[in-house]
C-alpha positions in Angstrom: 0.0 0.0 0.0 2.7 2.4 0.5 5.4 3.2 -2.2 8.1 5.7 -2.6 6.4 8.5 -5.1 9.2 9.9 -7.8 8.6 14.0 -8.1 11.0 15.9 -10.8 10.9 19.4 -11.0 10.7 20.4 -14.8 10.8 23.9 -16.5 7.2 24.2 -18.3 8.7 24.5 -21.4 8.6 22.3 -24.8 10.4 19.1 -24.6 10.9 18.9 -21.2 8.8 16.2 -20.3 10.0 14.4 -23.4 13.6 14.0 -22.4 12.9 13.0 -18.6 10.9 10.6 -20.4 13.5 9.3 -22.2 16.0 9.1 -19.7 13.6 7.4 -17.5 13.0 4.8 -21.3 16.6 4.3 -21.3 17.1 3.2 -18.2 14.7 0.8 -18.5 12.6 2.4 -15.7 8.9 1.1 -16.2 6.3 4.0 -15.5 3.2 2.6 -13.8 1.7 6.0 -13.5 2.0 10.0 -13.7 0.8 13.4 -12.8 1.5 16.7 -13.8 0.8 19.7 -11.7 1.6 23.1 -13.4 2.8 26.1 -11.6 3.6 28.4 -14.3 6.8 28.4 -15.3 7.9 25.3 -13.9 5.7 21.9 -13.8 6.4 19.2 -10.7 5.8 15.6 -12.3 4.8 13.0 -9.8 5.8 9.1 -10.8 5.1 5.3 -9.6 7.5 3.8 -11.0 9.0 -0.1 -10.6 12.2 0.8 -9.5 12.3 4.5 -7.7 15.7 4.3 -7.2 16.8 3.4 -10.4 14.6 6.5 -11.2 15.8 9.0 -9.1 19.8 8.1 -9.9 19.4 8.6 -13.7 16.9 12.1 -13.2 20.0 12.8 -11.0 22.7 11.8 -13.4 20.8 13.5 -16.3 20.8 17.1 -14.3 17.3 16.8 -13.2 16.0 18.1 -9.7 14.2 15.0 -7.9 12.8 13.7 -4.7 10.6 11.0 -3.2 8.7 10.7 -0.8 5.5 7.9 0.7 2.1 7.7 -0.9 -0.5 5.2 -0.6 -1.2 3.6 -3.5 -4.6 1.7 -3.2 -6.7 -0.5 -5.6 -10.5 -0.3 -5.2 -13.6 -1.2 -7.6 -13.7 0.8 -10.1 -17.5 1.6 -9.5 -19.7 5.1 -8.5 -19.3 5.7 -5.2 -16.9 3.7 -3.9 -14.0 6.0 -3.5 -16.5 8.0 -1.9 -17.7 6.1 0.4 -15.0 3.9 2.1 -11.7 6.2 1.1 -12.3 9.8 1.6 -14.9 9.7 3.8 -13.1 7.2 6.8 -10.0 9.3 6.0 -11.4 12.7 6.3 -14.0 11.5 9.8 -10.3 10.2 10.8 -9.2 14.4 10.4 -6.5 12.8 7.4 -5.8 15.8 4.8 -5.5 14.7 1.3 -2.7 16.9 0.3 -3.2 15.1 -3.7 -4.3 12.5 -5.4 -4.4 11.1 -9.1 -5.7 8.0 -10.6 -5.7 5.4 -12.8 -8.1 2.9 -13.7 -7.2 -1.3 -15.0 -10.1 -2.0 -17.1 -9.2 -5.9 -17.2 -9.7 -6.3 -13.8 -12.3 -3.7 -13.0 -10.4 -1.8 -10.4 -9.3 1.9 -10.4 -5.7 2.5 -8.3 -6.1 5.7 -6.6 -2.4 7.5 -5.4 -3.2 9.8 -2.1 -0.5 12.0 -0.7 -1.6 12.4 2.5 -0.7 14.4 6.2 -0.5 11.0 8.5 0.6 8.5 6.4 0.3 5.6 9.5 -3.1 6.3 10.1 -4.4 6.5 6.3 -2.8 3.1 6.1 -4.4 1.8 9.1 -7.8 3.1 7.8 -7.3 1.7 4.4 -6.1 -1.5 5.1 -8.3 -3.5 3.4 -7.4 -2.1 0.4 -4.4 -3.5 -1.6 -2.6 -3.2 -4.6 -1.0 -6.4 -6.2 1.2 -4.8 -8.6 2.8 -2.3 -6.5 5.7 -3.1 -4.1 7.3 -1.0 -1.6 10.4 0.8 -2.7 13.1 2.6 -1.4 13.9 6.4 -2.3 
């Protein structure tokens, strides 16, 4: 349930993305998910990845500012009112801030993986223990 998040810090310029990409392709890091948030003129890109330290020692090695940190990442059905009703609600009666979250859903299994950066990490773990997800394995940043 919890795995070591991958944030670069990119200028918000043309191409950018593209070679952290790329040095992340050649390296044979495999992405299992991404998020973009923009702040003008720079971007912060947030990455699961199968290997985060692979991934942070090429960004590293390619000039690229980096950092991890611990995020739940949690499958759930991917039906209405489900992430609703036993993920943010238990988390935010438990006084848990979401600080983010981004998603991705596995249509051949029926399940959506949710990524929540969250205040108490321990807690939101407790709380969401009966949520798994099979294809992610802790890492260390």
């Amino acid at each position: 349930m919890k795995v070591t998040q991958v944030s670069a810090f990119l200028e918000n310029r043309p191409g950018r993305l593209l070679f952290l990409l790329n040095v992340l392709a050649d390296a044979g890091v495999n992405i299992v998910a991404h998020n973009i948030v923009d702040a003008s003129d720079f971007g912060i890109v947030h990455l699961i990845v199968k290997d985060a330290e692979q991934a942070l020692k090429v960004l590293r090695e390619a000039g690229l500012t980096c950092s991890s940190s611990e995020v739940l990442l949690i499958t759930i059905p991917d039906r209405p009112g489900v992430l609703v009703r036993e993920v943010l609600t238990p988390l935010a009666e438990a006084g848990i801030n979401i600080e983010y979250s981004y998603a991705y859903a596995a249509p051949q299994t029926h399940d959506a993986r949710i990524v929540l950066k969250v205040n108490d990490l321990p807690r939101a773990c407790d709380i969401l223990a009966q949520f798994e997800c099979p294809e992610a394995k802790p890492s260390q940043g």
